[in-house]
TORPA-4810 file (N, C-alpha, C, O; in nm, 3 decimals):
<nodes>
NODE_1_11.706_9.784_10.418_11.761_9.680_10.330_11.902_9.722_10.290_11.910_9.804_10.199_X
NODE_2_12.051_9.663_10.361_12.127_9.684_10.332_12.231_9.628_10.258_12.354_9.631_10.263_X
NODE_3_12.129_9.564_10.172_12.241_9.465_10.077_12.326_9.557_9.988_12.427_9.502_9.945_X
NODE_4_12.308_9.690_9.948_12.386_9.747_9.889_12.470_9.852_9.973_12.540_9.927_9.907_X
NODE_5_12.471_9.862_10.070_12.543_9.914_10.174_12.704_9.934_10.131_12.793_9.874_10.192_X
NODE_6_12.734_10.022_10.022_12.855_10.036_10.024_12.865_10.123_9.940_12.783_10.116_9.848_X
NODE_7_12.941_10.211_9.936_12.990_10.371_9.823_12.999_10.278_9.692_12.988_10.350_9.593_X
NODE_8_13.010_10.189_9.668_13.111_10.163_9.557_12.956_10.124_9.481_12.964_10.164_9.365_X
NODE_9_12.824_10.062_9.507_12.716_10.042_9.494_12.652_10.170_9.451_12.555_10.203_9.519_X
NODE_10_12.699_10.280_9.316_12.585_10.355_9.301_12.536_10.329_9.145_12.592_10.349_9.037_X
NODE_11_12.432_10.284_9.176_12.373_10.155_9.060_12.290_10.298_8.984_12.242_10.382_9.060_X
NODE_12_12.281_10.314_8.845_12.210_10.348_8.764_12.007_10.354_8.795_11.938_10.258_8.829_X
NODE_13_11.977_10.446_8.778_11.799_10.414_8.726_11.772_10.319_8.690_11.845_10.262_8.609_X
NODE_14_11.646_10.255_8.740_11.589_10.152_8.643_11.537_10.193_8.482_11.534_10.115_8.386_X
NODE_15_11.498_10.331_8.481_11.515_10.366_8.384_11.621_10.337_8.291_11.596_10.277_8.187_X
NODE_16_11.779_10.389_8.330_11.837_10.395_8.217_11.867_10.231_8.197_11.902_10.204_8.083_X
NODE_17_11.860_10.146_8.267_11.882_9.995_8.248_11.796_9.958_8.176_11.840_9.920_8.068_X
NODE_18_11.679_9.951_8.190_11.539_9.914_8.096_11.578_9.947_7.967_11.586_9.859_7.882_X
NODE_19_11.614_10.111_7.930_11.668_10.155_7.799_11.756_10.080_7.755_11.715_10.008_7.664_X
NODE_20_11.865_10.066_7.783_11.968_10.018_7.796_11.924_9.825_7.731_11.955_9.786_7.618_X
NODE_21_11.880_9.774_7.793_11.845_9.654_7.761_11.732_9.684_7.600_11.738_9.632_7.488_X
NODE_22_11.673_9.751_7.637_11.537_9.786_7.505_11.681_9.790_7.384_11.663_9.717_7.287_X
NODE_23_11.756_9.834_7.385_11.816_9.908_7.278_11.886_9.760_7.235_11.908_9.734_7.117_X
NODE_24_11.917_9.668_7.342_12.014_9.573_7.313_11.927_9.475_7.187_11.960_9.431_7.077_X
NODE_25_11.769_9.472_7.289_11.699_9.402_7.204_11.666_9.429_7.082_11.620_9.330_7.024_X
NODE_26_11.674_9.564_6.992_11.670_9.629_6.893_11.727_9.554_6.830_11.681_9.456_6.772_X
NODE_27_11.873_9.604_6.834_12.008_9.545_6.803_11.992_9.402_6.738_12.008_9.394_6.616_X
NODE_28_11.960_9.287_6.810_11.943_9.157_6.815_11.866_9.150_6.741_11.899_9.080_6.646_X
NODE_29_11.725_9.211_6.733_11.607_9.163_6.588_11.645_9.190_6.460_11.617_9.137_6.352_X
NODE_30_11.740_9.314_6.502_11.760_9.347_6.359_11.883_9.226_6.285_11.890_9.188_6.169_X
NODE_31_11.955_9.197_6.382_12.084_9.096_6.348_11.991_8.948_6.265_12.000_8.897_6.153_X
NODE_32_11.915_8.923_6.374_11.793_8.840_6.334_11.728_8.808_6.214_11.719_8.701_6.153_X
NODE_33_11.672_8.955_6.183_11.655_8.962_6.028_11.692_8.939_5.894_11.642_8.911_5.785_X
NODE_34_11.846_8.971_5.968_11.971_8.947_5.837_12.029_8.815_5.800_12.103_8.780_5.708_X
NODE_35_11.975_8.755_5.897_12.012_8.574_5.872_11.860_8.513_5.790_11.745_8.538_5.826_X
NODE_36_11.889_8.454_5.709_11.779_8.357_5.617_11.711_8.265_5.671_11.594_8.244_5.637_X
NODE_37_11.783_8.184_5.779_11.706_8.061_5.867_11.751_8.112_6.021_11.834_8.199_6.049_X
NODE_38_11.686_8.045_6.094_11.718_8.060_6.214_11.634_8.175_6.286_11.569_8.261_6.227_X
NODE_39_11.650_8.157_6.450_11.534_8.263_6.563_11.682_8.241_6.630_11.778_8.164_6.625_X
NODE_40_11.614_8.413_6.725_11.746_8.446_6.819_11.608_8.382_6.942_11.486_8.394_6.931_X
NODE_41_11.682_8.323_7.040_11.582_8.273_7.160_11.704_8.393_7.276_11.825_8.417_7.283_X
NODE_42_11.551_8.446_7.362_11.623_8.550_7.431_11.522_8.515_7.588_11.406_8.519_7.628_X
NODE_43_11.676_8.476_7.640_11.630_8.412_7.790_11.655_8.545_7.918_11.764_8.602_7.933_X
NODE_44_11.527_8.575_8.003_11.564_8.680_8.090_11.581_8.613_8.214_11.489_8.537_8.244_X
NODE_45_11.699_8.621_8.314_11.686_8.580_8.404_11.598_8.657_8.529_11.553_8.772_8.521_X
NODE_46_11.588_8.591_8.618_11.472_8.691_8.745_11.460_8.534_8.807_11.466_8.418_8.767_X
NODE_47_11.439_8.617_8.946_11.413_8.575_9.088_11.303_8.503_9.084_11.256_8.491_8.971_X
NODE_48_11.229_8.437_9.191_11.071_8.362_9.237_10.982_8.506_9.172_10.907_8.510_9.075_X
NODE_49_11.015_8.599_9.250_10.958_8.750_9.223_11.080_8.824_9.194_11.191_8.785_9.229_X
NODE_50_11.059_8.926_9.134_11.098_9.050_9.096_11.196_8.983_8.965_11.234_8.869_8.937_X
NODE_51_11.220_9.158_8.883_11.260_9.183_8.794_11.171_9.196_8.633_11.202_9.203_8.514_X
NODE_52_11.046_9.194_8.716_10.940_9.206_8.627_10.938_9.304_8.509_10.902_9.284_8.393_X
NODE_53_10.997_9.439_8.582_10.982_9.512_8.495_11.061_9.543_8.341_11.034_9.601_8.236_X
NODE_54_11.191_9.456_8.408_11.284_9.415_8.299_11.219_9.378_8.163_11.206_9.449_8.064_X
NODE_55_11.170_9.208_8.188_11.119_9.179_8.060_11.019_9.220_8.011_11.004_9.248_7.892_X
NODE_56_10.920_9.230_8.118_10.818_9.311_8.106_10.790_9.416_7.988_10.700_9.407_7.904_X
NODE_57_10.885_9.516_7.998_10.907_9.634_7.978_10.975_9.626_7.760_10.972_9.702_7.664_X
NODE_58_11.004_9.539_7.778_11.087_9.459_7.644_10.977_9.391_7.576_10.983_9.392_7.453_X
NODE_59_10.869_9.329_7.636_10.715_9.253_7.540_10.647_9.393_7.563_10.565_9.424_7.476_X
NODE_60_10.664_9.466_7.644_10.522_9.569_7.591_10.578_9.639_7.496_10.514_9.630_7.391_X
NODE_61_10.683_9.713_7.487_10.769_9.748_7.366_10.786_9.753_7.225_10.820_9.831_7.136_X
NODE_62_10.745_9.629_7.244_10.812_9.534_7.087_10.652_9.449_7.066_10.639_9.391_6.958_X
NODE_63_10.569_9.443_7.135_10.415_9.375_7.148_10.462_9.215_7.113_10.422_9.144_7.021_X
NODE_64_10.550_9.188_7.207_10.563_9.023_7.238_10.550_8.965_7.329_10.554_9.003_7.446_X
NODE_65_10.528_8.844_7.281_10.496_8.733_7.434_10.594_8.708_7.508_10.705_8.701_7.454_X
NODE_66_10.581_8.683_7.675_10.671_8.641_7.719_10.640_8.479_7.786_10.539_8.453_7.851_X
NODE_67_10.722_8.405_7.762_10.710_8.255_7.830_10.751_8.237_8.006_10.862_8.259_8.055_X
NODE_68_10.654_8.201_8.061_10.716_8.159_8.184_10.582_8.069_8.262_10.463_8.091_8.284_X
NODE_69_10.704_7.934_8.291_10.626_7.826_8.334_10.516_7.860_8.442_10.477_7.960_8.503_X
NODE_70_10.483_7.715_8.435_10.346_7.720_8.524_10.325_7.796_8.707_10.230_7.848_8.765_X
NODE_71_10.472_7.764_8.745_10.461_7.830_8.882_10.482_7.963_8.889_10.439_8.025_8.986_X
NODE_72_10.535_8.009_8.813_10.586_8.153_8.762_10.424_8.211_8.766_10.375_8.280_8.856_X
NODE_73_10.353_8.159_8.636_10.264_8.234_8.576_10.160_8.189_8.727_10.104_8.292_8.765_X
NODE_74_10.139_8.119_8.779_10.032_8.121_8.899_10.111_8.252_9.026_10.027_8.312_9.092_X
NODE_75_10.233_8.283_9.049_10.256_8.362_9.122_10.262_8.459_9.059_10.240_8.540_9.148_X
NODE_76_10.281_8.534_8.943_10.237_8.654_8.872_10.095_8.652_8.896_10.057_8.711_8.997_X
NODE_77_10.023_8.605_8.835_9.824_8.593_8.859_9.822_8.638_8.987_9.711_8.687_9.010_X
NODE_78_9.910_8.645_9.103_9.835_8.701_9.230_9.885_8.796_9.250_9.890_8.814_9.371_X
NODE_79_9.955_8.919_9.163_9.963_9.020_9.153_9.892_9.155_9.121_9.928_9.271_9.138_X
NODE_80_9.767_9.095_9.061_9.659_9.109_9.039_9.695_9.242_8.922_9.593_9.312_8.922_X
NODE_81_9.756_9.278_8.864_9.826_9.283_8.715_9.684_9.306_8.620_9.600_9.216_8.608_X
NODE_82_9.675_9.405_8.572_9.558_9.472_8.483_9.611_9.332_8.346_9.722_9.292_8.310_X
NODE_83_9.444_9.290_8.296_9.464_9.212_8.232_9.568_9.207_8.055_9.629_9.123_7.989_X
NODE_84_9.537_9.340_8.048_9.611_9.364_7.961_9.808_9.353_7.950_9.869_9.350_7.843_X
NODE_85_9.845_9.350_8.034_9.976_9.291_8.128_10.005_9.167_8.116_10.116_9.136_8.074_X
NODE_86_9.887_9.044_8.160_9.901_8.931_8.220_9.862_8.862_8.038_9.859_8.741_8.013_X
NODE_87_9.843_8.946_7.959_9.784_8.882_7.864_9.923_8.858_7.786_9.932_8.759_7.714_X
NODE_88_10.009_8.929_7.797_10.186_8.919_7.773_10.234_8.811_7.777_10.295_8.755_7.686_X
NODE_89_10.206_8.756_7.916_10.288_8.605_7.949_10.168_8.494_7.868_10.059_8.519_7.817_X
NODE_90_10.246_8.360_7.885_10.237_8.223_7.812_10.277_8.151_7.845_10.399_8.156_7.861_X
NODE_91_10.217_8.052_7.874_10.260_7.907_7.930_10.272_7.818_7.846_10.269_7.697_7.868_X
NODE_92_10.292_7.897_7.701_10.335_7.749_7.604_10.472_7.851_7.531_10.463_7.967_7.491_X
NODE_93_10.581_7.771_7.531_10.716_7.791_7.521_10.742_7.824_7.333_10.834_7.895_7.293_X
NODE_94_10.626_7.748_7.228_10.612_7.768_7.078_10.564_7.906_7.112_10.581_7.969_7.008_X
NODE_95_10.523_7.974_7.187_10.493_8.104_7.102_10.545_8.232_7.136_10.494_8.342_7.113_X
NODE_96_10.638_8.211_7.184_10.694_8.285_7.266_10.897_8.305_7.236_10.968_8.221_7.292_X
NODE_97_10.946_8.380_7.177_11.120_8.367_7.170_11.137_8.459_7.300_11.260_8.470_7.308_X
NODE_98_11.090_8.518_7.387_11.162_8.610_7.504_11.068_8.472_7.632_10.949_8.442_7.639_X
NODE_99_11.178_8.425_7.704_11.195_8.344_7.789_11.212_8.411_7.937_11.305_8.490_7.953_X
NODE_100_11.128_8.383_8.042_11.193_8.420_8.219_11.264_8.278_8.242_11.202_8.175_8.215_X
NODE_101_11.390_8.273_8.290_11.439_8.157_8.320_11.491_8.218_8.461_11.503_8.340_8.479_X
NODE_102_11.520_8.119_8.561_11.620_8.100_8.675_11.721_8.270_8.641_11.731_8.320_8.529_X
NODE_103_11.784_8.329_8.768_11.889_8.372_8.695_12.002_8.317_8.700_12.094_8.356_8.628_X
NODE_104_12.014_8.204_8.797_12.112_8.162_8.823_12.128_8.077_8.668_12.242_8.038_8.646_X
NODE_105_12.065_8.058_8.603_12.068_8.016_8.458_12.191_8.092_8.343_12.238_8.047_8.238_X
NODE_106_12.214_8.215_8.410_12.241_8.282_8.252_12.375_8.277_8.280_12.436_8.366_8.339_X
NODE_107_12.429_8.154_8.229_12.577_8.156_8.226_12.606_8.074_8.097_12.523_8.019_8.026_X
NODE_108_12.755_8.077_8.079_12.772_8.038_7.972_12.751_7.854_7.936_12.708_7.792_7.839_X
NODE_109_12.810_7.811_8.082_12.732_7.662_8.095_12.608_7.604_8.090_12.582_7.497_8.034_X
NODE_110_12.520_7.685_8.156_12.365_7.667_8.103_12.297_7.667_8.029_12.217_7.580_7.995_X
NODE_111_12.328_7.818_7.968_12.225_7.823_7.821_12.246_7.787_7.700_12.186_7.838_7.606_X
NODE_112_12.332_7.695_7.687_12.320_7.584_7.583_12.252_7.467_7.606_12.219_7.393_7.513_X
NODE_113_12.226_7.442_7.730_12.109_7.348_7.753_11.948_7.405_7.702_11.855_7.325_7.712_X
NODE_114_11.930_7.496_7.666_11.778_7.547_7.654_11.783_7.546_7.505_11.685_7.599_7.453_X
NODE_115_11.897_7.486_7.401_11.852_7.460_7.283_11.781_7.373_7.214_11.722_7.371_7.106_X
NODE_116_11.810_7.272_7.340_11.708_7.149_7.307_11.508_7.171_7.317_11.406_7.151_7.251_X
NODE_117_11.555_7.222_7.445_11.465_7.257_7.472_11.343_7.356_7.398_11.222_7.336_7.397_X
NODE_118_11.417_7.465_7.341_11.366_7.567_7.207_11.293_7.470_7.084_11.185_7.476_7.025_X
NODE_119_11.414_7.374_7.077_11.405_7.342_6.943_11.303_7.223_6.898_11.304_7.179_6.783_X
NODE_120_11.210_7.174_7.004_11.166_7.051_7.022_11.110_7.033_6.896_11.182_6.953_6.836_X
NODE_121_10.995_7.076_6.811_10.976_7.102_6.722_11.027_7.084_6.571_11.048_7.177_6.493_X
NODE_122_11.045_6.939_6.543_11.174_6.948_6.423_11.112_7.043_6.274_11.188_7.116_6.211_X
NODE_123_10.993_7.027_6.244_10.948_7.106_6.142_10.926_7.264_6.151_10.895_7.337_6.057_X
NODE_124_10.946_7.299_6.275_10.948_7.468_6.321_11.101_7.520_6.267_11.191_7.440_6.245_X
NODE_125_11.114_7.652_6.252_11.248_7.700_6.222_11.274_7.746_6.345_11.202_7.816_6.417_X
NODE_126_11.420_7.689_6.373_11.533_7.647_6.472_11.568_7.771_6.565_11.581_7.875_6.501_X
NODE_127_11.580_7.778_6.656_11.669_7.880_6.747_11.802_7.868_6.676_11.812_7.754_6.630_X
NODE_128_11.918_7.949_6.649_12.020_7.898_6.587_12.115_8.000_6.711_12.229_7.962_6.738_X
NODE_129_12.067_8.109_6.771_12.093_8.170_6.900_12.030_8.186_6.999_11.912_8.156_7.018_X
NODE_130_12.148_8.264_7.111_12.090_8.231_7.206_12.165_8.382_7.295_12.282_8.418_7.304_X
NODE_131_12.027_8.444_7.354_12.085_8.562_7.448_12.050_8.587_7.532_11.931_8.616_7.528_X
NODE_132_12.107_8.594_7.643_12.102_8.564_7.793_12.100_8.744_7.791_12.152_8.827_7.716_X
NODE_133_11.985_8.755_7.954_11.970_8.870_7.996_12.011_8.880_8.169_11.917_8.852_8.243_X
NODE_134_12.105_8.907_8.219_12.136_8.921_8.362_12.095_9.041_8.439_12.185_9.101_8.498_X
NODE_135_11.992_9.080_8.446_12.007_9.193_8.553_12.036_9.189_8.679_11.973_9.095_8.729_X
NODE_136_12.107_9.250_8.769_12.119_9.212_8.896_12.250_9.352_8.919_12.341_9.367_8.837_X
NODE_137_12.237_9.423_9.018_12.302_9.465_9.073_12.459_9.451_9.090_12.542_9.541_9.081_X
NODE_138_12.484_9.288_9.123_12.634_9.244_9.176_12.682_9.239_9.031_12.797_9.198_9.021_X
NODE_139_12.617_9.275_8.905_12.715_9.286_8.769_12.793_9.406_8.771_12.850_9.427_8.664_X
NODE_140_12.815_9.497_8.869_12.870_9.610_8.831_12.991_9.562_8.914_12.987_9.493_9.016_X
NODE_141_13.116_9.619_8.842_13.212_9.562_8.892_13.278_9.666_9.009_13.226_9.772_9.044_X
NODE_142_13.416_9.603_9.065_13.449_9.687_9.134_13.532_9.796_9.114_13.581_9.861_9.206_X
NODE_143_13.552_9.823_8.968_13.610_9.891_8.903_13.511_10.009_8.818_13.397_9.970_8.793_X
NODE_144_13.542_10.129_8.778_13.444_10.238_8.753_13.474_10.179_8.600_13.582_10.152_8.548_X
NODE_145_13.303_10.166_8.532_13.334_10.157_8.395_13.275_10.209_8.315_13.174_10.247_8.374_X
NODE_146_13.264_10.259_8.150_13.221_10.338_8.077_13.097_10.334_8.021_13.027_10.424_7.975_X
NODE_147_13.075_10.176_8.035_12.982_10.093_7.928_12.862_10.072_8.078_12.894_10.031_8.189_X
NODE_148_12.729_10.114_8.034_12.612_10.018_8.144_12.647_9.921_8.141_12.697_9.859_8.235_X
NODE_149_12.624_9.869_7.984_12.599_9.711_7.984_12.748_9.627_7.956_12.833_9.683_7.888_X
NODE_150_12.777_9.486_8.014_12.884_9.410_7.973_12.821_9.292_7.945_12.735_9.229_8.007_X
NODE_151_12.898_9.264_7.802_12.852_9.173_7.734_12.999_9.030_7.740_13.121_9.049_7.742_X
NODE_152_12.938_8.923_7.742_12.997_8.837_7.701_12.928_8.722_7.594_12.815_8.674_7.585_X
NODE_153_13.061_8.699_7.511_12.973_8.634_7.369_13.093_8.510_7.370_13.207_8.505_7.417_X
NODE_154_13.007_8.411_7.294_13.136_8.234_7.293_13.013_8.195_7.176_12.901_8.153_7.204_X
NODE_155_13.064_8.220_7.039_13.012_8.121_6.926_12.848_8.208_6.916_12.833_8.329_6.894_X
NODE_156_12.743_8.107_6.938_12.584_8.177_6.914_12.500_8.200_7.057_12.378_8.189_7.071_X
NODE_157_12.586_8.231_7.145_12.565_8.257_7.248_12.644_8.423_7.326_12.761_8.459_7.326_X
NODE_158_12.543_8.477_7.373_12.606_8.637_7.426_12.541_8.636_7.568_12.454_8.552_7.591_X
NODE_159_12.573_8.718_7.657_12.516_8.776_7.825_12.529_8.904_7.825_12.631_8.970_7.803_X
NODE_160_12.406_8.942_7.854_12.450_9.096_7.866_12.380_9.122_8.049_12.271_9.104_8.102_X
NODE_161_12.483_9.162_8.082_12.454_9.191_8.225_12.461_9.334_8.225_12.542_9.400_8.161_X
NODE_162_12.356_9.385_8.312_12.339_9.498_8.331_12.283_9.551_8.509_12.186_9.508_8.572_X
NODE_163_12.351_9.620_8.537_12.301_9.685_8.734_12.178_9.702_8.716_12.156_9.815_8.672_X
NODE_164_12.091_9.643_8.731_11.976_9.693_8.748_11.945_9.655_8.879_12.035_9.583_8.922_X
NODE_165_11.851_9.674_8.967_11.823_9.590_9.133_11.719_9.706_9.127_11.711_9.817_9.075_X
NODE_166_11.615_9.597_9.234_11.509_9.649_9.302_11.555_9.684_9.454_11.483_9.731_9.542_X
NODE_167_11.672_9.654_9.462_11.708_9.707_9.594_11.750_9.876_9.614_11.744_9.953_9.518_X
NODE_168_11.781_9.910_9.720_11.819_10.032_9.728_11.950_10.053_9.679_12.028_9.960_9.692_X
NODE_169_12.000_10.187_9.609_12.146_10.161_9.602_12.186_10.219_9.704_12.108_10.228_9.799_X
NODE_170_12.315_10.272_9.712_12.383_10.352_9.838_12.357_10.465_9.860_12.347_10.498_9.978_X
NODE_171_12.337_10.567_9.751_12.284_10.686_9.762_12.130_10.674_9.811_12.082_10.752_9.893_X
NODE_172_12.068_10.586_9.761_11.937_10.564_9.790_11.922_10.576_9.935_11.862_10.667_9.991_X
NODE_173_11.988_10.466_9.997_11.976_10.457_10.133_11.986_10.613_10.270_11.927_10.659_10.368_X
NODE_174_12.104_10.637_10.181_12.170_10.746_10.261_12.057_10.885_10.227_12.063_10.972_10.314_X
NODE_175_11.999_10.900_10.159_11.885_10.955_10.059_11.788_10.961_10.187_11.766_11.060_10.258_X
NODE_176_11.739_10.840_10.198_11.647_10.778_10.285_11.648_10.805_10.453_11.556_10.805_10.535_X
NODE_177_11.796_10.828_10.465_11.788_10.863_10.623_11.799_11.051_10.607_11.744_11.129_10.686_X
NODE_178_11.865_11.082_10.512_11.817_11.227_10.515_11.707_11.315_10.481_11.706_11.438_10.472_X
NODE_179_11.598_11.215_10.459_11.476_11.200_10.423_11.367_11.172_10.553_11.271_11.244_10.579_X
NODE_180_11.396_11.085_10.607_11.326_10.993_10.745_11.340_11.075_10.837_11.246_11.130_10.894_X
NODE_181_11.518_11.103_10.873_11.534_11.158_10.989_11.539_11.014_11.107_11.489_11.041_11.217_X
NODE_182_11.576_10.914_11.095_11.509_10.808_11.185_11.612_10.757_11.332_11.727_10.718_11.351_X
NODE_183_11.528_10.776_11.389_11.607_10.731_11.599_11.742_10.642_11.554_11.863_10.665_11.565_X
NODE_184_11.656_10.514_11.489_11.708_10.369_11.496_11.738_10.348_11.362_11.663_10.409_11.285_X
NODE_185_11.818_10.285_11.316_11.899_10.224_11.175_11.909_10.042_11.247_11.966_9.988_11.342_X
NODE_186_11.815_10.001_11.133_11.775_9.821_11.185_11.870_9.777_11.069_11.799_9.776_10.969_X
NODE_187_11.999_9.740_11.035_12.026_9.676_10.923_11.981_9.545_10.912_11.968_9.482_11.017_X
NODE_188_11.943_9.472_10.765_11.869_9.360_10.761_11.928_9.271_10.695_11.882_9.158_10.680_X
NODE_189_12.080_9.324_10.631_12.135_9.223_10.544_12.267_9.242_10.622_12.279_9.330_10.707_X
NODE_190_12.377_9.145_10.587_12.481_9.130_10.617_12.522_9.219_10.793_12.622_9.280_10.828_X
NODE_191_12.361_9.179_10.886_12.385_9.168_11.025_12.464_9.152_11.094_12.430_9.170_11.211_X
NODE_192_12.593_9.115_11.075_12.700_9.080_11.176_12.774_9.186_11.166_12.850_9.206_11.260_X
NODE_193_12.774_9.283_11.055_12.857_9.452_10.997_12.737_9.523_11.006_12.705_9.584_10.904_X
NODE_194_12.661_9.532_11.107_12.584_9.601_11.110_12.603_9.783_11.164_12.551_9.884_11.118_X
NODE_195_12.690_9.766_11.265_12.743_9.886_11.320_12.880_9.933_11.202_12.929_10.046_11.199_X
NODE_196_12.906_9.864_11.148_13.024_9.892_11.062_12.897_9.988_10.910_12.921_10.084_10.837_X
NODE_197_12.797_9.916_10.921_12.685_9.948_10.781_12.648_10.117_10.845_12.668_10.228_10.796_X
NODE_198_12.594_10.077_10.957_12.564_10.220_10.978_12.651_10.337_10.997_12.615_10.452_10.971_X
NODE_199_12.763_10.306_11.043_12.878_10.419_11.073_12.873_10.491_10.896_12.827_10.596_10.850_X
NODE_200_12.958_10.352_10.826_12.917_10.394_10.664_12.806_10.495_10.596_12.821_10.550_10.487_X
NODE_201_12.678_10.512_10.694_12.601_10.546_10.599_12.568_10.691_10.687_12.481_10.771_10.650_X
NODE_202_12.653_10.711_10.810_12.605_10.810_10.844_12.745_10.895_10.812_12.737_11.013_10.846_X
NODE_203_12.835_10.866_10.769_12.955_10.936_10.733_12.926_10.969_10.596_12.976_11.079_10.575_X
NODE_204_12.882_10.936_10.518_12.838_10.990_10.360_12.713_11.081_10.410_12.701_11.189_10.351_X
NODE_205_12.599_11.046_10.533_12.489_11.114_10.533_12.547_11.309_10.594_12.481_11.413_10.582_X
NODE_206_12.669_11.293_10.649_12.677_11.375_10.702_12.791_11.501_10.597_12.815_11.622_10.611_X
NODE_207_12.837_11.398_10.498_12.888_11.425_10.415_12.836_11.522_10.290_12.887_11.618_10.233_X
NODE_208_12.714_11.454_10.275_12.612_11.492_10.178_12.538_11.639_10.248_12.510_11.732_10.172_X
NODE_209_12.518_11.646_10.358_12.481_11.765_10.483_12.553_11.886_10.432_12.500_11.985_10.383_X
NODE_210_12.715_11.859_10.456_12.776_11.963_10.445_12.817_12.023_10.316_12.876_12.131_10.318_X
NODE_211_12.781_11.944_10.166_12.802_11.968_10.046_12.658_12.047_10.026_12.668_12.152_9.962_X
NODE_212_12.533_12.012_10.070_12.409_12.080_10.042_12.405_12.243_10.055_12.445_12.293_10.160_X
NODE_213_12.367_12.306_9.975_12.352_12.451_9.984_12.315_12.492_10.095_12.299_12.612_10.115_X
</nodes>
C-alpha cells in the first residue's frame, strides 16, 4: 500500500494522535462547562470503514455515546466488536454530542449545516458549538511543523486536523521490506510511479542498512 510512498510522509503513532485528540477533547468539556447555556456538538470525520479507533477511543475515555447512522451502525455490527464496544454507538442523534460524520464533511462550509440538524429539539438545550475532528494523514503539511495538531477556528466553529492514517507511513513501508526481505515490490497506489515508488523505497531501505550498527 503505497499511498504514503514518500520521505516527507513520516506520520506520528496512532498512539500519540489518539492522545493528542483525547487531550483536545478535555480542553473542549472543560470550555463547555464554563458557559451557562449551550452543548459543544463534536463531529468525527471517518471513511465507510476505518478510523474507528479515533472516536472510539474518545467515548471509551470519557464513557460517552457515539452517534452514527443506520448504515454505519449495520457495517460496524459485522465487525463482530465485543458487546461492550458496540454498546458505545447510537442510532438516535438526542443522546449522543460526539457525532461520526462523512470526512469529507469537516470543513468550514459544512459544519454549519449540522446545527440544524443538532438542534431539532426546540425545548432541549442548544448546540451553541461546533468541533470538527479530521484525522487523515494528507493533514500534515509539506512543511516540518511543531504542533501535531492544526487547528482552524471562524466564530463557534474550530477543525482540528491531526496525521493520523491507518495506512503505512514511509518508514513503515521501508520497515517492511527490511523486515520481509521480498523478490517483488507490487505497488498498489499511484501505479503509473510505480518504478519511481520503488527506486524511492529502496534508496532509504539501503540507506537505513548502512546507518544500522
Amino acid at each position: 500500500d503505497t499511498t504514503y510512498c514518500n520521505p516527507k510522509y513520516t506520520l506520528p503513532s496512532q498512539a500519540e494522535t489518539i492522545a493528542a485528540i483525547q487531550g483536545l477533547f478535555q480542553k473542549e468539556m472543560e470550555l463547555a462547562k464554563q458557559r451557562k447555556n449551550g452543548k459543544t456538538l463534536h463531529l468525527f470525520g471517518a471513511y465507510t470503514i476505518g478510523k474507528e479507533r479515533m472516536y472510539l477511543s474518545v467515548a471509551e475515555r470519557y464513557n460517552m455515546k457515539v452517534y452514527v447512522d443506520s448504515r454505519r451502525f449495520r457495517i460496524l455490527s459485522a465487525l463482530n466488536w465485543p458487546k461492550e464496544r458496540m454498546a458505545l454507538l447510537t442510532k438516535y442523534k438526542e443522546e449522543a454530542c460526539i457525532w461520526v460524520v462523512p470526512l469529507g464533511d469537516i470543513n468550514m462550509k459544512k459544519l454549519p449545516e449540522y446545527f440544524p440538524m443538532a438542534n431539532s429539539k426546540p425545548l432541549a438545550i442548544q448546540y451553541d458549538r461546533i468541533i470538527g475532528y479530521r484525522p487523515t494523514g494528507w493533514s500534515m503539511g509539506s512543511k516540518p511543523s511543531s504542533t501535531l495538531v492544526s487547528t482552524r477556528s471562524n466564530g463557534n466553529i474550530a477543525i482540528h486536523s491531526v496525521p493520523y492514517s491507518e495506512h503505512s507511513s514511509f518508514p513503515e513501508l521501508v520497515d517492511c521490506l527490511a523486515n520481509l526481505k521480498p523478490q517483488c515490490i507490487i505497488p498498489t497506489v499511484s501505479v503509473g510511479k510505480s518504478e519511481e515508488q520503488v527506486s524511492m523505497m529502496m534508496k532509504a531501505l539501503k540507506e537505513k542498512q548502512t546507518t544500522l550498527p
